[in-house]
N, C-alpha and C positions, 0 to 999 in steps of 0.2 A: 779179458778185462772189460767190465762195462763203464761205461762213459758218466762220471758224474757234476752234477753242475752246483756250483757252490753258490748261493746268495746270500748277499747283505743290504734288507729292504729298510729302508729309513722312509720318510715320510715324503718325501718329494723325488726322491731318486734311490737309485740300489747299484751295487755294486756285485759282480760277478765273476769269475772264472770256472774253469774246468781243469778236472783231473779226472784220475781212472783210480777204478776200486784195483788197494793194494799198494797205490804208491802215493808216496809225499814229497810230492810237488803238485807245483799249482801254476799252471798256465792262462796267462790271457787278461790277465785283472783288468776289466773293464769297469766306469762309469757311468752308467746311465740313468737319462732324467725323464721324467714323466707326469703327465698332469692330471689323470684320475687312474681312479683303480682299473677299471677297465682297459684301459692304457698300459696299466702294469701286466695285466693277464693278457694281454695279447703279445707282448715284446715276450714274455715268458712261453706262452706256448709256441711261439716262433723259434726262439734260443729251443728249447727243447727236440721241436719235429726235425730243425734243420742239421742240430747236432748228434742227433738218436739216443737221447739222455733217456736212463733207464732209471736214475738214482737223483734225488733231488735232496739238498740239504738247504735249508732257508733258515738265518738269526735275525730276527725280531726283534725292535722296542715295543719290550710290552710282556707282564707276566703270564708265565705260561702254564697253565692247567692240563693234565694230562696229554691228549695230544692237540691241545688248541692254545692259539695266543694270540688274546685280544690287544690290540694295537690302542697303545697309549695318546697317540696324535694323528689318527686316521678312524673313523668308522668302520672297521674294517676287522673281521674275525679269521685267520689261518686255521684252518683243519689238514693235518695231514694224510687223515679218509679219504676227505673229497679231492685234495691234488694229486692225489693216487690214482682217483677212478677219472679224473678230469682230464689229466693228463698222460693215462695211458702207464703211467711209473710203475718198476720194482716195489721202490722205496721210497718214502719222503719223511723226514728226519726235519723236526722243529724243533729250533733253541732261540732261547731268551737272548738277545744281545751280547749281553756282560757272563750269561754261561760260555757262549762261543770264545770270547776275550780270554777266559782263564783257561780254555781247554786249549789256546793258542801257544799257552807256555814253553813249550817244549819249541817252540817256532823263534821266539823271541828272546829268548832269555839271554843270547848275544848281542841284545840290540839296548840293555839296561844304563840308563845311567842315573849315579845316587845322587841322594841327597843327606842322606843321612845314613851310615854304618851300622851293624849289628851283629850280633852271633847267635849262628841257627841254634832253634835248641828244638824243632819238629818237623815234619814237610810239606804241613798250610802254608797256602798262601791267599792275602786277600788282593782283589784285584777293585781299584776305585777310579772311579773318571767323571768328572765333572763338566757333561758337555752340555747338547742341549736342558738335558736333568740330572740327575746325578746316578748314577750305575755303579751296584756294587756286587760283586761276586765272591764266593770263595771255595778255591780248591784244596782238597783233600789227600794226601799223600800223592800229588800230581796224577788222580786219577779222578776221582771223583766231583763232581760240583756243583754247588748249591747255589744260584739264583736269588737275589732279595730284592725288597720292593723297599728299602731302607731310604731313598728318596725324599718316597711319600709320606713319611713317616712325622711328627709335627711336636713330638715333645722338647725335641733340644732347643728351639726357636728363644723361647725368654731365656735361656741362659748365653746367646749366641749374640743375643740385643744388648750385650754391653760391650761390644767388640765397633761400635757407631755412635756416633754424636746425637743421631736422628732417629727417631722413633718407627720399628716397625711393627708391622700388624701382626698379631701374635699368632691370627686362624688363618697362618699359611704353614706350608709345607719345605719341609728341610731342601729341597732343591731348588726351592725359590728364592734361598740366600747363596747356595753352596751348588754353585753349578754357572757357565756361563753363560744363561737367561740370565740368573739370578746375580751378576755383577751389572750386567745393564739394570734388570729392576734397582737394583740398590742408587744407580746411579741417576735414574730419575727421578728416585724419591728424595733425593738429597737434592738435586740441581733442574726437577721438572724438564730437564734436557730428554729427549728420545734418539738415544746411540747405541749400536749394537757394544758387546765386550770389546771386540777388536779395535776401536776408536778408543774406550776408555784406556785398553792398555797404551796404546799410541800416544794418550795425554802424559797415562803414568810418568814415559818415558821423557816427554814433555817437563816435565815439575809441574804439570797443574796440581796443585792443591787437590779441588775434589776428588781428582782420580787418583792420587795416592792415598786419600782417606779410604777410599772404595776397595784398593786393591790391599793396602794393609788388613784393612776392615776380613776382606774374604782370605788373608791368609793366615790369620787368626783365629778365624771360625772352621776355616777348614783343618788346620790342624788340629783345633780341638775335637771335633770329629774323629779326625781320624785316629787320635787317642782313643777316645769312647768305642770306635770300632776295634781298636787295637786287642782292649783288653775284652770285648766280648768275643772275639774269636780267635783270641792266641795265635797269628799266624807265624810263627817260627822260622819260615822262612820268607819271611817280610812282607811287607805292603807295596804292590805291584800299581803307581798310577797311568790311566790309559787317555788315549785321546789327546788331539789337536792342543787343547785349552791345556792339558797337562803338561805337552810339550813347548809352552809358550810360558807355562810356569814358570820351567826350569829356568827359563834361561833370564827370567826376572825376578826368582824370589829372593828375598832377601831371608838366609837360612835362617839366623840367630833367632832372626822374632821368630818362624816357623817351627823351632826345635824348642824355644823356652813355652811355648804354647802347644805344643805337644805334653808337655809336661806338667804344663799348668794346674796345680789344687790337685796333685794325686800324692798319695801316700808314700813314704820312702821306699815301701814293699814293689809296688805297681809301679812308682818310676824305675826301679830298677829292672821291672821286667819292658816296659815300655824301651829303654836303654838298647837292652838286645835286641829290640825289633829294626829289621833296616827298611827303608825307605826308599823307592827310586823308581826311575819313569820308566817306559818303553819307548823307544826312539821309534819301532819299526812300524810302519802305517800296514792298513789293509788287516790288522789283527783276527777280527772275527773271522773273515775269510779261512785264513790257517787254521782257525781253533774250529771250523766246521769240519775241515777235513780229518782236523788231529782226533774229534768226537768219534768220527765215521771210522776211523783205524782204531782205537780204543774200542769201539761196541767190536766189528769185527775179531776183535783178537781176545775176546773173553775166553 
């Protein structure tokens, strides 16, 4: 069996383990931080020489074009040519963030908990996570998947501005309301205050006022999305949300508003399909990780 090293590089830090081609498991899930690129590529070619990594899988923020993926919050372009020849590898396998996340399914899908009930009627599933930006993926009879930049995307914006008392800027981007940057920007544009998400939910819990306008506000808008996502990609077997900010959700939303706003201005036909879709988080952390190895055993076993 050859030795493979699984990463997951975010912008200041990555996260790592190893496994061996052919089995699933994954040993070792480390954390580590870094403060320039050069810094990343050096901890890297060290993991690899010391470990005798022949097979390198890396998931990315940032969309991915054949075998390259330019990095959303770094300067920084992945080729999996050149970490091939740079480092000596078999193989070097790049994925998009939120591809790794839904290729993780088969990892997690014990670790779900709902929000909302349904009944399968195919074997999509979309997977969405609201963290630093918004990521969305979608898998295909639990094999295939498709990557989106749905994020960046700026059309739903004026319809998402009646969900606020306050005026926002219309030439921004869907992640800059629906994502947990975008509960801090909301919350300074209302209160000129500068707090990360995790203080406003802290307030929410609080009764402050602003920060339940703010936190209502984003779970109004995001369920409306996630309607609008619903019915363009029919996932039949539900809506899978990922990440930290999702799991901090759960455990403060308030469903009713969240489910009447799922449904909100859709046709008796579409709410009823919207009805069968179910809803629910992934409890299990280190996701991408498992979804890089689940990719690496899926190519393999074609």
């Amino acid at each position: 069996m050859k030795n493979i090293l699984l990463v997951d590089f975010g912008g200041t830090n990555m996260r790592y383990a190893f496994s061996e081609s052919g089995s699933s498991k994954i040993n070792n899930i480390v954390k580590s931080s870094f403060r320039s690129i050069n810094e990343f590529e050096d901890q890297l070619e060290d993991l690899i020489s010391s470990n005798d990594i022949k097979i390198l899988i890396i998931s990315i923020a940032g969309p991915k074009i054949n075998n390259e993926v330019n990095m959303t919050n770094r300067v920084y372009v992945f080729n999996s040519e050149n970490f091939k020849e740079k480092y000596n590898l078999n193989e070097c396998h790049l994925l998009n963030d939120w591809e790794a996340i839904a290729h993780s399914y088969d990892f997690v899908a014990d670790s779900i908990k709902t929000i909302k009930d349904g009944n399968k009627f195919n074997n999509n599933t979309l997977f969405v996570g609201p963290g630093t930006g918004l990521g969305v993926s979608f898998l295909i009879d639990n094999m295939l998947v498709s990557p989106t930049e749905v994020g960046n995307t700026s059309n739903s914006i004026s319809y998402l501005s009646k969900n606020f008392s306050f005026g926002i800027n219309q030439n921004i981007t869907l992640e800059e309301i629906v994502s947990g940057n975008g509960i801090a920007n909301l919350f300074k544009i209302k209160t000129n205050k500068d707090i990360s998400s995790e203080e406003v939910f802290k307030m929410y819990d609080d009764n402050d006022l602003d920060a339940q306008e703010i936190v209502q506000g984003f779970t109004k808008s995001f369920a409306n999305i996630l309607s609008d996502l619903a019915l363009t990609f029919m996932p039949g077997n539900g809506i899978l949300l990922a990440g930290s900010l999702s799991r901090t959700l759960f455990n403060i939303l308030d469903k009713e508003l969240f489910i009447s706003h799922f449904y909100e201005n859709k046709k008796a036909t579409h709410k009823d399909i919207l009805k069968m879709i179910s809803i629910g988080v992934i409890f299990k952390e280190q996701s991408p990780l498992y979804g890089n190895l689940n990719f690496y055993n899926k190519l393999k076993n074609k």
